[in-house]
N, C-alpha and C positions, 0 to 999 in steps of 0.2 A: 482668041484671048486665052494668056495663062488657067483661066478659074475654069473655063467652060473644057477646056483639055484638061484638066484633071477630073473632073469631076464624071467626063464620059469615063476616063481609064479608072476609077475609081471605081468606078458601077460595072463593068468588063471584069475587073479583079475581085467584085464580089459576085459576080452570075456563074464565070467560069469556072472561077479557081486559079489559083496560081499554076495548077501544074499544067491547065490548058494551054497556057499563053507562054509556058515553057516550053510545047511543044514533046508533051508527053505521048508516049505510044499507050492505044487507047487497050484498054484489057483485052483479049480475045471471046472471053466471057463474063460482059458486063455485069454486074452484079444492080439490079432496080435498086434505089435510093428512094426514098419520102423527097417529096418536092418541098420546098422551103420557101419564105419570102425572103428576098434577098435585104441584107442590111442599107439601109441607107446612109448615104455621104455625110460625112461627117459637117453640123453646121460651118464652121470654118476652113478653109485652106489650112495646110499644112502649115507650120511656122516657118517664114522666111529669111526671119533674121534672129543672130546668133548673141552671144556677150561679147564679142569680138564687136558687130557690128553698133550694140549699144554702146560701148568704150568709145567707139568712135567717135558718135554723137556726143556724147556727155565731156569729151572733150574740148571739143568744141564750147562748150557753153558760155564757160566764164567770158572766151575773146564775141560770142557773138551778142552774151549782154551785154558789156563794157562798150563795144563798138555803135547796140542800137540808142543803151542811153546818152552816150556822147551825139550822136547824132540827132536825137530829139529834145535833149536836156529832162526825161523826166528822172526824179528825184530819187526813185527807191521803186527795186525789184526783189522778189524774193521766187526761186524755182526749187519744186520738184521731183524727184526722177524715181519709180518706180517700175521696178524689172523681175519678174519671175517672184513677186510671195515680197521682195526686197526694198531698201532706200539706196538706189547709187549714185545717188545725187541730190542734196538740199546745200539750199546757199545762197544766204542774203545780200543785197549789193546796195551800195549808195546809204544815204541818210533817210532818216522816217519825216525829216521836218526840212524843207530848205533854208539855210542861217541857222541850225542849230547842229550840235556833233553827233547825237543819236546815231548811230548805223544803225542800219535794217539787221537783222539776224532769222536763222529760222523760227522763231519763234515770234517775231512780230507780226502783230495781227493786223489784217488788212479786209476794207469790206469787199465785200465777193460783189456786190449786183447780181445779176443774175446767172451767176455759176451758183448762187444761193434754188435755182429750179432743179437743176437733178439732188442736189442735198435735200430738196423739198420731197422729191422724188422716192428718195430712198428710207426716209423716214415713214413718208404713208405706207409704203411697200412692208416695212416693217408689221407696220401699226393694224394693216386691214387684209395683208396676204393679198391673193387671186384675187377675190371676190368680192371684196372691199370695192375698187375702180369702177365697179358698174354699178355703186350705189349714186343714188337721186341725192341732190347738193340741195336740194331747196327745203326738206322736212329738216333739215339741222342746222340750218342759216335763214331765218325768217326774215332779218332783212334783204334776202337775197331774192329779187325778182327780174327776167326778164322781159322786153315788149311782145313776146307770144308767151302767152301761157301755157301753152302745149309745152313748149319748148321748156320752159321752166320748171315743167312738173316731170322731164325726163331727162334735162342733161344730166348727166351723171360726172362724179370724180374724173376718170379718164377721159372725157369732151372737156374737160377744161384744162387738166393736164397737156395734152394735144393742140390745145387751142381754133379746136372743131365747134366751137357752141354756137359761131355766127356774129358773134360779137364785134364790133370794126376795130382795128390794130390799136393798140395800147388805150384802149377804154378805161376812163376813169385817170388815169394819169395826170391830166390837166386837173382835173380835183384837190388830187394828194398835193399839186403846185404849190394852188393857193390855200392849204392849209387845213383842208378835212381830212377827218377822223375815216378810219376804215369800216365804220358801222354805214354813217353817210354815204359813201364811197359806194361801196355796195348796194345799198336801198335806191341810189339814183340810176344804178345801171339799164334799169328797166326802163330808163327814156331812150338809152341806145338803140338805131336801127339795128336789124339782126340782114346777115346774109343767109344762105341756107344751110340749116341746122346737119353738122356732119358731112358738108360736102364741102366745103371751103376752111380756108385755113388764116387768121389774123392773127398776130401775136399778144396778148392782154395779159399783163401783169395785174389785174385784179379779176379774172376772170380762172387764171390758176389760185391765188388766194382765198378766192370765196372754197373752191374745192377742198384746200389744206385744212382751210376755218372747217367746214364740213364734216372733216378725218377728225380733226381734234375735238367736237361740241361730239360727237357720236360716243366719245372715248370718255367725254365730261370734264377736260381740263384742257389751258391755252396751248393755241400752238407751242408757244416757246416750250412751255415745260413738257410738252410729246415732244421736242425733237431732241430736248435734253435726255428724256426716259430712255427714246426707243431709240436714240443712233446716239449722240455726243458721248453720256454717261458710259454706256457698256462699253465704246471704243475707245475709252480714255482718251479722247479729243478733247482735254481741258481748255482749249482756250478757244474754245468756238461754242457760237453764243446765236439765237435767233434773237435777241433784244440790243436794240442799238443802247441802250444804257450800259452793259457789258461791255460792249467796244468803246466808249468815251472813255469809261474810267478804266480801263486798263493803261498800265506805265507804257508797254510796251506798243505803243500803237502806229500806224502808218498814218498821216496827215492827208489828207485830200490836197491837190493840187490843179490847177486849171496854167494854161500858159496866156500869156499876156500878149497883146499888140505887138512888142518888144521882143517877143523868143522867150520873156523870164515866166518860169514857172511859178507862181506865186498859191498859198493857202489860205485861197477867199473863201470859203465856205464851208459847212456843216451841212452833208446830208443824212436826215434821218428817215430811213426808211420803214421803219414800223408800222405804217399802215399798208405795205405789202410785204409782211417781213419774210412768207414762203418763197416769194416772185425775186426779194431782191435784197433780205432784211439780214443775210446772212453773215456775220463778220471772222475769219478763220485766219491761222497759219498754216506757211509751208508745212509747218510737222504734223500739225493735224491733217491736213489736208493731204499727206505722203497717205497720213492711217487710211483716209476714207476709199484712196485710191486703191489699197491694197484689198481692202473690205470688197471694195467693188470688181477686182481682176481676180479676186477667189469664189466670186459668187455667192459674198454672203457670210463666209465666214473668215476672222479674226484671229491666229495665232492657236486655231484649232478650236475656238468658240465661233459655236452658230449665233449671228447677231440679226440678220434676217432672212426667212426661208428664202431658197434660190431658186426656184420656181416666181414668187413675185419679184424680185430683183429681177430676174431673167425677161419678165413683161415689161421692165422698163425699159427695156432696150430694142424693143420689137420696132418697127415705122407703124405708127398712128396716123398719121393727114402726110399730103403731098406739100409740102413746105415749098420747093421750089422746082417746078418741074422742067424737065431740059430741055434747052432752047437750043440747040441745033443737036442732028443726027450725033453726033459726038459726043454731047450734054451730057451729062447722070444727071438723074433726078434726087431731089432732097429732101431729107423726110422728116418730121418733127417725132420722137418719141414721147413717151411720158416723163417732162420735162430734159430730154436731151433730143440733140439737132443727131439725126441718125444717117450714115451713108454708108457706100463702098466702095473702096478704092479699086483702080485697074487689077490690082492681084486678087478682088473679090471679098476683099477684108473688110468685118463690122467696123467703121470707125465712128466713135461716140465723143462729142465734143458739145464745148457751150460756150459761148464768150461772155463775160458781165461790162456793162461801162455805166458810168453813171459820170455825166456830163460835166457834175459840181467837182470830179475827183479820184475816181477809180477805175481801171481796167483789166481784166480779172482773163484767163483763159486755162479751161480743162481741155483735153486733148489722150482719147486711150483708143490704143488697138488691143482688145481683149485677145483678140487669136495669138497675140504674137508676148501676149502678159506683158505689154508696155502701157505706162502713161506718165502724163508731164502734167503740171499744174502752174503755171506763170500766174505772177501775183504783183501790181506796179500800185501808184498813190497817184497817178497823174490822170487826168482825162485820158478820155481816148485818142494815141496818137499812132496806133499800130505797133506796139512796140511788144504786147504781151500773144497777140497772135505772130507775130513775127519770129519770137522765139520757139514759140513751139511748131510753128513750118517747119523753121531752120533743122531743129532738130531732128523730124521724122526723115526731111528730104536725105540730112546724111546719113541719119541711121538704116537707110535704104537704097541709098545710091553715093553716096560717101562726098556729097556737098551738098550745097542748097541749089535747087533746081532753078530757082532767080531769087534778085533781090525782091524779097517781101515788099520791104518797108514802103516805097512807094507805089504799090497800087493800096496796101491797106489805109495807108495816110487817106489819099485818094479816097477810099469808100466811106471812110467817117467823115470826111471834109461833105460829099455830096452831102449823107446823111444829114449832117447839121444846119447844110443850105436848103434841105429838100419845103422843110417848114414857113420860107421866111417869103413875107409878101413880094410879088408880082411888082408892087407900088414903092418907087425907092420916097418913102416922108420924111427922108434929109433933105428932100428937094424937091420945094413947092414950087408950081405951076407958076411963070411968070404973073399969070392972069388972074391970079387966085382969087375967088371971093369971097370977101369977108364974111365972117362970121357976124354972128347972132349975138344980140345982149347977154350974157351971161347966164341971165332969168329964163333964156328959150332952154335951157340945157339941164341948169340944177335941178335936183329931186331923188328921189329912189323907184328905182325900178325892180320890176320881179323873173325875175326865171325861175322853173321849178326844175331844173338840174344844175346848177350855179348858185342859186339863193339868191338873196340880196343886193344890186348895185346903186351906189350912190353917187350922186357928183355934186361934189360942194363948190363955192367958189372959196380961195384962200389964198391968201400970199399976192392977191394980183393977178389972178387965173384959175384956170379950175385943175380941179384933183378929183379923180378917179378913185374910189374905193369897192372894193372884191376880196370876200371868203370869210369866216363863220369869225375870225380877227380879224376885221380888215385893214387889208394893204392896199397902201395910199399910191397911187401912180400920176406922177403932173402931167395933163395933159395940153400938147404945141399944137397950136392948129395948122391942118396942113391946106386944104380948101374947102370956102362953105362950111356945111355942117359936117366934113371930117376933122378926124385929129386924129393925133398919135400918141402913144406912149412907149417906151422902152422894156420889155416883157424879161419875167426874172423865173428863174428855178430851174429843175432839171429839164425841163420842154421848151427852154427859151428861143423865142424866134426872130431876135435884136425885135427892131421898130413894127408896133402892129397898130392897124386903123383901126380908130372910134367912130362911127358915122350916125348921127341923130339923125332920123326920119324928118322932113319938111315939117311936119304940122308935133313933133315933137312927142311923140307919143311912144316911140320906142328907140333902143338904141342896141347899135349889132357893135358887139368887139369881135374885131377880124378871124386874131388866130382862135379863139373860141368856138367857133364854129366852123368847123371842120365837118361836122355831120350835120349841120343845123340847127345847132342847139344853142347855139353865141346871140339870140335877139333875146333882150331883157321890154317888158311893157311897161311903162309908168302906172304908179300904183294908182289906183282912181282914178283912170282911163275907163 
């Protein structure tokens, strides 16, 4: 491999000397020398590619936007391009709203999802240095508990940054669905099974939240206004914001979009994500987002201000847990950092990236090779259709080898399409059993029931059938019976998994909602059982 040949000749060129390997004639009377340690290899590969070879890429860009939003219809993209300290590239495309003329520009603001974790990232880094990350998250978050106590009295900021706590994959999510608060959110987690503490890796956008919550109660003021103090403010990133109320009311903003049955991209929804605003709450422009990139490929510092030490920025970028480990002799393994996805390419290069999607609307992709002082930022308003990771492939493959090494677009399609099906029942309840047996008087079913990680569910009868109601305002779900004491409803928010079963136990006593219980958590008891 390239990395492993230089990195021997590299080590040869500092033991020997250059003039050994020249083939120098050796003194006749050697003079004794002090023994020395020899210097070690430098973290990176030498740089591979040149301004020449960025030109290339950034050329490129407009035809390879233009060609992926034509090809998937989303609404509004906005790119990034920083090189060497520089901006050689920002440039908005399409409309903020579909039906309306807004263009995208650099300066409109779009929500991140979770390209808001390494912003989250860089803020604590700011905010706690080194030595910050290995403090205890539960002495500053009281309602933060998990189901071992051990566990909870010693995960620290970096085990949840990493997503090492044990926690099972996007914990608490289904929460935020139906309409709890992040105090809530957090206090329930502790009904979560746990896997083993620091040996396993799940993904949990309220499991890095509690940690940030953590950074910022230590410091004595909200998130938002620590990532305002310690990153937005100093970097004159004005238009990036951790509170979704800044991003509504700005003029300039990007609409959420979801695509329809049809192909048409329509603006069904408002997601607000403030109750994991570290994980996912973060709303930015291209142009700010050029600044952050450039704050980040200098190590910290900004136009000759230090904005934060580069020793903690530098830990954010280390592999923390084995995110993905490789599946055949060929494989590289994958690595989660302190909120960035960390790897390395065949030439041996850090590459640091994150993708954000939020299902009701947005899909977000960061993308840097520090060695080589490049990165890219793609910014779209549509669900996730591959179209913000696709630009940024396109770009590295030709800034490296002077095209794209295949078409993206459909394998990523592809992995978001499984992803969305990965959730949705076994049981198609469009389509009941010839045989089906009828249901129960109405009276077997109504009442309220309890779960102590969900709260309250009730089932009224109304309108000529019953209705399902869930979350601290509850939302009313009609429920069709599908066989017996099942039924269905049609499941809404950012974890939607289309049609999920309602099944009342025989003697009526409890009732499990399908996609809810994913850990075992989805059976509610009747109250006075």
């Amino acid at each position: 491999m390239v990395t492993v040949r230089w990195l021997v000749t590299a080590g040869i060129v500092s033991v020997l000397g250059a003039g050994s390997l020249a083939g120098t004639a050796p003194s006749p009377t050697p003079t004794p020398t002090p023994t020395s340690t020899p210097e070690p290899p430098p973290a990176q590969p030498p740089p591979q590619l040149d301004r020449a070879d960025v030109d290339r890429a950034v050329g490129r860009l407009d035809g390879s936007v233009a060609g992926l939003m034509k090809r998937t219809g989303v609404p509004g993209v906005s790119v990034a391009v920083v090189y060497e300290g520089k901006v050689v590239h920002i440039q908005g495309y399409g409309v903020r709203e579909v039906g309306k003329a807004a263009r995208v520009d650099a300066d409109t603001v779009f929500q991140l999802a979770s390209v808001s974790k390494p912003i989250a990232s860089t803020v604590v880094a700011g905010a706690v240095g080194v030595e910050g990350w290995q403090r205890p998250v539960a002495p500053e978050v009281p309602e933060f508990r998990l189901k071992d106590p051990w566990v909870t009295s010693h995960v620290t900021v970096a085990d949840l940054f990493s997503h090492r706590s044990g926690l099972p994959d996007h914990a608490g999510d289904l929460l935020e669905d139906l309409g709890f608060d992040q105090e809530y959110i957090l206090s329930r987690l502790r009904y979560e099974p746990l896997a083993p503490f620091r040996a396993s890796y799940a993904y949990t956008n309220f499991g890095l939240t509690a940690a940030a919550e953590a950074v910022a109660a230590e410091k004595g003021v909200p998130w938002e206004q620590l990532a305002e103090d310690t990153l937005y403010k100093p970097a004159g990133m004005n238009d990036t914001s951790s509170a979704f109320e800044d991003f509504v009311s700005n003029p300039d903003r990007a609409v959420g979009h979801v695509k329809e049955a049809d192909g048409s991209w329509k603006p069904r929804f408002v997601r607000d994500p403030d109750a994991q605003s570290p994980a996912g709450g973060v709303s930015s422009s291209a142009r700010d987002m050029a600044v952050w990139l450039r704050l980040q490929l200098a190590n910290g510092e900004l136009d000759g201000r230090r904005i934060v030490a580069e020793d903690a920025l530098d830990l954010t970028h280390h592999p923390e847990s084995v995110a993905n480990p490789a599946h055949s002799p060929a494989g590289r393994t994958g690595f989660y950092g302190l909120g960035w996805n960390v790897s390395y390419d065949d030439e041996g290069r850090l590459r640091l990236s994150h993708t954000g999607a939020f299902a009701l609307g947005a899909h977000t992709n960061v993308t840097m090779l520090p060695g080589e002082q490049l990165g890219i930022v793609v910014l779209t308003n549509g669900a996730p259709a591959g179209v913000a990771d696709a630009v940024a492939l396109d770009f590295f493959d030709t800034a490296q080898d002077g095209k794209p090494s295949r078409d993206w677009l459909p394998l990523l399609d592809a992995i978001y399409a499984q992803e969305e099906d990965a959730g949705r029942s076994d049981t198609d309840y469009a389509k009941p059993p010839s045989d089906a047996a009828p249901a129960k008087d109405a009276g077997a079913y109504t009442g309220t029931y309890a779960n102590s990680y969900y709260g309250r569910l009730t089932v009224v009868e109304e309108g000529g059938g019953l209705v399902l109601r869930l979350g601290p305002e509850p939302q009313s779900y009609r429920l069709t019976h599908y066989a017996g004491d099942t039924f269905s409803f049609p499941t809404r928010g950012e974890n939607a998994v289309g049609l999920t079963g309602v099944t009342f136990s025989p003697d009526g006593r409890t009732v499990r909602v399908e996609y809810l219980d994913q850990e075992g958590l989805g059976t509610f008891t009747r109250s006075g059982s």
